[in-house]
C-alpha positions as CSV (number, residue, x, y, z in Angstrom):
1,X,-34.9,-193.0,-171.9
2,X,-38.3,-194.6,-170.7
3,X,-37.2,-197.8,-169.1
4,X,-41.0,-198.2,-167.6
5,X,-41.5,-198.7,-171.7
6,X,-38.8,-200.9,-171.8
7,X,-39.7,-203.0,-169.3
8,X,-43.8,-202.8,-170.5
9,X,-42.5,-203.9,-174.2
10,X,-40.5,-207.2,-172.9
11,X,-43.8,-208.4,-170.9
12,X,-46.6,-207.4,-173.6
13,X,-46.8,-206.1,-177.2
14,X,-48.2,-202.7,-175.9
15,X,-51.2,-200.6,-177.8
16,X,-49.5,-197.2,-178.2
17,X,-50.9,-194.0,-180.0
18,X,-48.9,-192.0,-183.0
19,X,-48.4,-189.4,-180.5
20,X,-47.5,-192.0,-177.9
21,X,-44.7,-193.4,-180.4
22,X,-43.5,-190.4,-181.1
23,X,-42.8,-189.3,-177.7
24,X,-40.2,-192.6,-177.2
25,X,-36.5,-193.3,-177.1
26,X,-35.2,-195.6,-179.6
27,X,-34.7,-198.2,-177.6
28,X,-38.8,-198.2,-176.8
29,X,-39.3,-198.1,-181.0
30,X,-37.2,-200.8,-181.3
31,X,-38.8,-203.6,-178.6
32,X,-42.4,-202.6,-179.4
33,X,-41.2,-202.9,-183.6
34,X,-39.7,-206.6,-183.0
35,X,-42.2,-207.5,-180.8
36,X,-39.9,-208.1,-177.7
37,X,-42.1,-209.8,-175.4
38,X,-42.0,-212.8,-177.4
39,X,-37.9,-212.8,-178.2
40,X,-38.3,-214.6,-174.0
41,X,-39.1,-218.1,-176.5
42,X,-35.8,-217.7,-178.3
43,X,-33.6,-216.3,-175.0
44,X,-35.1,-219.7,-173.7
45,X,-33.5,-222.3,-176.3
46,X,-30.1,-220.8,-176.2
47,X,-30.4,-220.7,-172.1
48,X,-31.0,-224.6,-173.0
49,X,-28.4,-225.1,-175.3
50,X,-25.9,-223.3,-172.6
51,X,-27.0,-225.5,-170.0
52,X,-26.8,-228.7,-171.8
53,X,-23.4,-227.5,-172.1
54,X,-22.3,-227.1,-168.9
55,X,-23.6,-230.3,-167.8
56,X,-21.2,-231.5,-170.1
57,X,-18.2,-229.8,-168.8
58,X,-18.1,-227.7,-172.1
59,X,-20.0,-224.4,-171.3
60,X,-17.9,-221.1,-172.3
61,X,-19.3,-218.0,-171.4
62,X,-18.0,-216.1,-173.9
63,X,-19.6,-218.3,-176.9
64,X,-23.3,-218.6,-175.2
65,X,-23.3,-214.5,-175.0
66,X,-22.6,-214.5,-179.0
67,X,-25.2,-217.6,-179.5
68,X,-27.7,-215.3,-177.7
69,X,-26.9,-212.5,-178.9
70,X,-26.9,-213.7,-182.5
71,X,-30.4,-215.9,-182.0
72,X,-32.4,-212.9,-180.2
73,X,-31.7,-210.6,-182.9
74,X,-32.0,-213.2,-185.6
75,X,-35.6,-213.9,-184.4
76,X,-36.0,-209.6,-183.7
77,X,-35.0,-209.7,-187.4
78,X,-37.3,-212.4,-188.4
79,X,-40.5,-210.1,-186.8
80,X,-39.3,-207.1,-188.3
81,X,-39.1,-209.0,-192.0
82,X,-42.8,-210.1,-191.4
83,X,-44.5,-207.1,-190.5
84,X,-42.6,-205.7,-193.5
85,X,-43.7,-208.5,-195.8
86,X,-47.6,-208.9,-195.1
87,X,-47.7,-205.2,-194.8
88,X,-46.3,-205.4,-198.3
89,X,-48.7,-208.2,-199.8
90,X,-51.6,-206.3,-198.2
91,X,-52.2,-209.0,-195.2
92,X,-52.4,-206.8,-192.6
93,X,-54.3,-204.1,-194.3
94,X,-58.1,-203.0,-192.8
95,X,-57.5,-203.9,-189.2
96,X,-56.2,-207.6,-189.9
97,X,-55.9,-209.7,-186.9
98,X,-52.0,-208.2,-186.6
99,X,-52.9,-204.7,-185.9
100,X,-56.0,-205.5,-183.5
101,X,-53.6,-206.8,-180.2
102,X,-50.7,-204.5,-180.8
103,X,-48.9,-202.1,-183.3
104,X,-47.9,-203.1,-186.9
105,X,-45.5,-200.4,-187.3
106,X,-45.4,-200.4,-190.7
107,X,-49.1,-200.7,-191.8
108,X,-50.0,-197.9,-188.7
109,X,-47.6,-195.3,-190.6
110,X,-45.6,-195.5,-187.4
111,X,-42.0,-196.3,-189.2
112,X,-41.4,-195.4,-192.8
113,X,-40.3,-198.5,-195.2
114,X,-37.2,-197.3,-195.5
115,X,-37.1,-197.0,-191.6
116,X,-38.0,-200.6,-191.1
117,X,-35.1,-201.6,-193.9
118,X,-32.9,-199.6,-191.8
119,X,-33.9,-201.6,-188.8
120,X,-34.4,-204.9,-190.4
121,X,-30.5,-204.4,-191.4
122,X,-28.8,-203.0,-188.1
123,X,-30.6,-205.8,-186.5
124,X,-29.6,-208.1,-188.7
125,X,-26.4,-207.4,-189.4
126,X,-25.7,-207.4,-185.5
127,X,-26.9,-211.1,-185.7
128,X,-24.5,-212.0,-188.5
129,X,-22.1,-210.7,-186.9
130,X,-22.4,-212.7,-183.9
131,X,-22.9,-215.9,-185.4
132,X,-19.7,-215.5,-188.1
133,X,-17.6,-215.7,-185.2
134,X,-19.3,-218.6,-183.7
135,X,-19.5,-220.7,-187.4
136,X,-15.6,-219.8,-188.3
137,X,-14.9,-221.4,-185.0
138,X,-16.8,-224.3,-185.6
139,X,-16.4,-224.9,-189.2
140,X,-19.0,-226.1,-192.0
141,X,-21.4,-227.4,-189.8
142,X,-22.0,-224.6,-188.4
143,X,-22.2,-222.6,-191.8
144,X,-25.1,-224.9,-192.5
145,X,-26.6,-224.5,-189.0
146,X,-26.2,-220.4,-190.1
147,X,-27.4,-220.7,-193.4
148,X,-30.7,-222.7,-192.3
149,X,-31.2,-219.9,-189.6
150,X,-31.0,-217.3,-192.4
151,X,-33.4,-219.5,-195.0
152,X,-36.0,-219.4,-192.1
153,X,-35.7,-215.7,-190.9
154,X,-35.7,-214.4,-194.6
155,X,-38.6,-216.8,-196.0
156,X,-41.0,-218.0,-193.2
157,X,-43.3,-215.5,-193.9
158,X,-42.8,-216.4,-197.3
159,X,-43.3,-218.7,-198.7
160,X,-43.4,-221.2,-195.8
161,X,-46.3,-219.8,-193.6
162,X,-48.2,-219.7,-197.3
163,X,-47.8,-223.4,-197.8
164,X,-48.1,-225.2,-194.0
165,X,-44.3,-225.0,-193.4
166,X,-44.0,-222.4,-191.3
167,X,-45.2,-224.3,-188.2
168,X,-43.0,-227.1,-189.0
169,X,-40.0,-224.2,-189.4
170,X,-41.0,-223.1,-185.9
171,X,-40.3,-226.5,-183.9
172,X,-37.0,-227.2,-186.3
173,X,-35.9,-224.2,-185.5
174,X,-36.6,-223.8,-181.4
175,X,-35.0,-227.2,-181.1
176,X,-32.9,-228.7,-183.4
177,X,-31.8,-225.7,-184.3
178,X,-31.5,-223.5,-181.7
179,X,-30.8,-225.9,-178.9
180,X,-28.9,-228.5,-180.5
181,X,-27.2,-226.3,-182.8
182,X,-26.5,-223.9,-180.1
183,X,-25.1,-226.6,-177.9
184,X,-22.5,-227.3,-181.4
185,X,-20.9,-223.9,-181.2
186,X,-20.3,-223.9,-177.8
187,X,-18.7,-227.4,-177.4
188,X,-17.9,-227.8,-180.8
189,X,-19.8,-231.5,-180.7
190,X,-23.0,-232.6,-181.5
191,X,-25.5,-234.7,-179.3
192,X,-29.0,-236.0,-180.5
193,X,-30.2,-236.8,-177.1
194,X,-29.4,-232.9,-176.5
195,X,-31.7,-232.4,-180.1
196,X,-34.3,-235.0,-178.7
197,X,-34.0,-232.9,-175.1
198,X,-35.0,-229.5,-176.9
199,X,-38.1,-230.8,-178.6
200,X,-40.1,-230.6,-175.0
201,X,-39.8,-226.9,-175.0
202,X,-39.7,-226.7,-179.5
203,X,-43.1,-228.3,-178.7
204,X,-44.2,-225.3,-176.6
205,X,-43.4,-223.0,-178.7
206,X,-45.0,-224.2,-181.7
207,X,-48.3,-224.8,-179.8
208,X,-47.7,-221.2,-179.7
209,X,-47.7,-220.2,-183.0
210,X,-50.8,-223.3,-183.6
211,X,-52.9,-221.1,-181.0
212,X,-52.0,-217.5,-183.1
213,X,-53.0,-219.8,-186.3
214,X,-56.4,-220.5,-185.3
215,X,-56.9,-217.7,-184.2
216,X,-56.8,-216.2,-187.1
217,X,-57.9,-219.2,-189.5
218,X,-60.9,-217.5,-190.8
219,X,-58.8,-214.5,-191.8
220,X,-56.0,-216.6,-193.1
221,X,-58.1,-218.0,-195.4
222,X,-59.6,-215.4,-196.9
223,X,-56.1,-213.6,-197.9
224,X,-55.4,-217.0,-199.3
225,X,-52.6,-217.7,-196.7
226,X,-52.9,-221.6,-196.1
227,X,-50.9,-222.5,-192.4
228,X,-51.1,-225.8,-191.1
229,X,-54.5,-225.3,-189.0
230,X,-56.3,-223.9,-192.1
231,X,-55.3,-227.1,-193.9
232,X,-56.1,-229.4,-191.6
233,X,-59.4,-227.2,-189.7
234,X,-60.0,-225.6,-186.9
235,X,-61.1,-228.6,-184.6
236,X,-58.2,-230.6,-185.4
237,X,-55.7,-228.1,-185.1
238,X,-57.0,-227.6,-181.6
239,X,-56.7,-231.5,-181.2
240,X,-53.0,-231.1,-182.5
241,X,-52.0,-228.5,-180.1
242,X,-53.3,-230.5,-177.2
243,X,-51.6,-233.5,-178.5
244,X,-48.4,-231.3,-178.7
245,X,-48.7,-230.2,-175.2
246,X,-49.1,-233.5,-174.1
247,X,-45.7,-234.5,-175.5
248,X,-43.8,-232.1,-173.9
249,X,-44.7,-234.3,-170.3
250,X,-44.2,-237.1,-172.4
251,X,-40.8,-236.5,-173.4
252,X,-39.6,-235.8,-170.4
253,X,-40.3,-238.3,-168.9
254,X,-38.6,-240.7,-171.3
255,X,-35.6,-238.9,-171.1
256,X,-35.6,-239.5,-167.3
257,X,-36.2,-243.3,-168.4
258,X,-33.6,-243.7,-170.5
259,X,-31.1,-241.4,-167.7
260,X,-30.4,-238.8,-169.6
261,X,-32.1,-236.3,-167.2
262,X,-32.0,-237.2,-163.6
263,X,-35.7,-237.1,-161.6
264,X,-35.0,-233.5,-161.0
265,X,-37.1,-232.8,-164.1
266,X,-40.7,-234.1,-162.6
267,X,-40.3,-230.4,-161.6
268,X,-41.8,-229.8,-165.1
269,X,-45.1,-231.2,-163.8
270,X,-46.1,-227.9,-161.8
271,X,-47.0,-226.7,-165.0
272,X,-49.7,-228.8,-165.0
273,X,-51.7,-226.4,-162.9
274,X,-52.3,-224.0,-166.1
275,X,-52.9,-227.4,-167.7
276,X,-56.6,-227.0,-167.3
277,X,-57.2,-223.8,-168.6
278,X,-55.4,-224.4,-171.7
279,X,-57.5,-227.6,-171.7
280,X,-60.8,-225.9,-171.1
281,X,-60.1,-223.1,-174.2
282,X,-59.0,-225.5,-177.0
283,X,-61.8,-228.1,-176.3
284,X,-64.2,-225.5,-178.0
285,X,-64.7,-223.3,-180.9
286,X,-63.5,-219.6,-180.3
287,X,-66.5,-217.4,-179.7
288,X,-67.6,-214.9,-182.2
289,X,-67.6,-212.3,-179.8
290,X,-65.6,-211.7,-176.2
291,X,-66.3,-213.6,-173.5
292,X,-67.6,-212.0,-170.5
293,X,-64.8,-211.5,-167.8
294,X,-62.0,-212.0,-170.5
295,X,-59.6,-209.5,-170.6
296,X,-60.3,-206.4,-173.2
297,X,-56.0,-205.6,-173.2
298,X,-56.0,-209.3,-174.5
299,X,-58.9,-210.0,-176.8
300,X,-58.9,-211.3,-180.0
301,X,-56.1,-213.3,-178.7
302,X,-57.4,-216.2,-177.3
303,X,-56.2,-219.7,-177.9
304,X,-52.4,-218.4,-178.2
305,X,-52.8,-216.6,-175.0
306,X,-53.3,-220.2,-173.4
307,X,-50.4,-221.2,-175.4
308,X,-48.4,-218.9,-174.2
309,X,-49.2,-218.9,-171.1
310,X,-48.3,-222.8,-170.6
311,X,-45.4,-222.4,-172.6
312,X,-43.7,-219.7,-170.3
313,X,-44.7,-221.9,-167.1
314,X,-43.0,-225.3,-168.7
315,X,-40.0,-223.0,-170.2
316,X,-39.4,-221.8,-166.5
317,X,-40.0,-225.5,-164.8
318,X,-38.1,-226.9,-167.6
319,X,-35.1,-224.6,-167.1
320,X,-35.5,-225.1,-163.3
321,X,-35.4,-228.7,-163.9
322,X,-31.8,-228.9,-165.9
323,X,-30.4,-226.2,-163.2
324,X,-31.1,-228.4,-160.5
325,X,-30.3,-231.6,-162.6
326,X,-26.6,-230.1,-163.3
327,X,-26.8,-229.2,-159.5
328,X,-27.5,-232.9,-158.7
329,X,-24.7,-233.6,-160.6
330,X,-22.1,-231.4,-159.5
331,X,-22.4,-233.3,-156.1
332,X,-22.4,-236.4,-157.6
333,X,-26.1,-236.7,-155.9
334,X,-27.1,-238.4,-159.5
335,X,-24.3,-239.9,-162.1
């Protein structure tokens, strides 16, 4: 076991060798194939939906531990089906944006096809199996809830991201559907002020996925793969993202208006100190080359990093937020 490797593959995606890979546990294989570090955005929306739930008087251990473990490897799943995918279409071929900032497992010879299939299915099937008992329990609402999850993990690579749905899939999915529909299957009711509650964070995590977009625009285009910010260009996907990001403060804000979160959520607004850096990078082009100073371990990445970076600081203030909201509550500090 290397749990230094474990730990290294939930913070980062890390660069490793053949002879690097080869020298690791499964367990390492596994985190760096799914792209672990960024499975945090998904453990995030079902710690949501299990809070909302507890406020409520409604939370059940037992049924959040399936919703996580069901969602995590859903989205594990979801990584290992696209590396699979635009290895398969020749995306990622000849040093594409993919394989510059970490492994593509599959294109770099470091896991066989039928290796991947094997661990596209155990990983998949220990999803599904977490979720069946949660959508038997719960009924045909849930089976929808579960067959929308599956109709995004198996196609938004495919055809979604091709067509400018796959950023839309990414905010339905963090919120609605992961928060909301999480909260479902642990109370066994459904709230839309807990649905309008997740879009903050939804928000975050598609400005994410915005920042990788434009990133990679140029190249997108070329291998004719047409995402939101290569439909609408680069300048005003960059306006977009800072638009989303704005909404996020916005949001939560009206949801203290309206009472449904107590004041305890202004916490949010100490992640307005990366605020300015995100600011700074999407206000311009990306240069051609790297900037001096920037970080060699992260370039090309560049406006996702930002993204990324603001959307871990608002997850965390945002979950700090509802803990000491349900706190406040508890005590009968706030009704």
């Amino acid at each position: 076991m290397n749990i230094a490797m474990w730990g290294k593959a939930l913070r980062v995606i890390p660069r490793i060798t053949h002879e690097e890979w080869d020298g690791l546990d499964i367990i390492s294989r596994w985190l760096i194939a799914t792209r672990a570090a960024v499975l945090i955005m998904t453990f995030i929306s079902a710690a949501l939906a299990g809070i909302f739930a507890y406020r409520d008087g409604h939370f059940n251990l037992g049924l959040w531990l399936l919703l996580v473990i069901g969602l995590v490897f859903a989205h594990a799943t979801n990584n290992l089906i696209n590396d699979l995918t635009d290895s398969s279409r020749g995306v990622d071929k000849d040093n594409y944006f993919r394989t510059q900032y970490g492994p593509q497992p599959v294109e770099q010879g470091l896991l066989s096809r039928r290796q991947v299939l094997t661990y596209i299915a155990v990983t998949g099937l220990i999803a599904v199996a977490a979720g069946l008992y949660l959508v038997i329990l719960r009924g045909p609402y849930a089976w929808l809830l579960m067959g929308l999850g599956v109709v995004f993990v198996l196609f938004y690579t495919w055809p979604l991201k091709y067509i400018g749905l796959g950023e839309i899939a990414v905010i339905v999915v963090w919120g609605p559907l992961m928060v909301g529909g999480g909260y479902f299957v642990i109370t066994g009711s459904w709230s839309w002020n807990v649905v309008l509650a997740s879009l903050p964070y939804a928000l975050g995590v598609t400005m994410v996925i915005f920042g990788k977009h434009i990133d990679k625009l140029e190249l997108d285009k070329e291998k004719g793969i047409h995402t939101l910010p290569v439909l609408i260009g680069e300048k005003a996907a960059r306006i977009t993202t800072l638009v989303m990001m704005a909404l996020q403060y916005v949001l939560v804000i009206y949801l203290i208006v309206i009472r449904f979160f107590s004041p305890a959520l202004l916490v949010v607004l100490l992640a307005l100190t990366v605020v300015p850096q995100v600011w700074a990078i999407y206000r311009a082009a990306k240069p051609k080359e790297m900037p001096a100073g920037y970080s060699a371990e992260v370039w090309p990445l560049y406006y996702v990093a930002l993204s990324f970076l603001h959307n871990r600081q608002f997850g965390i203030y945002y979950m700090l937020g509802l803990i000491i909201d349900v706190v406040l509550r508890a005590f009968k500090v706030v009704a």
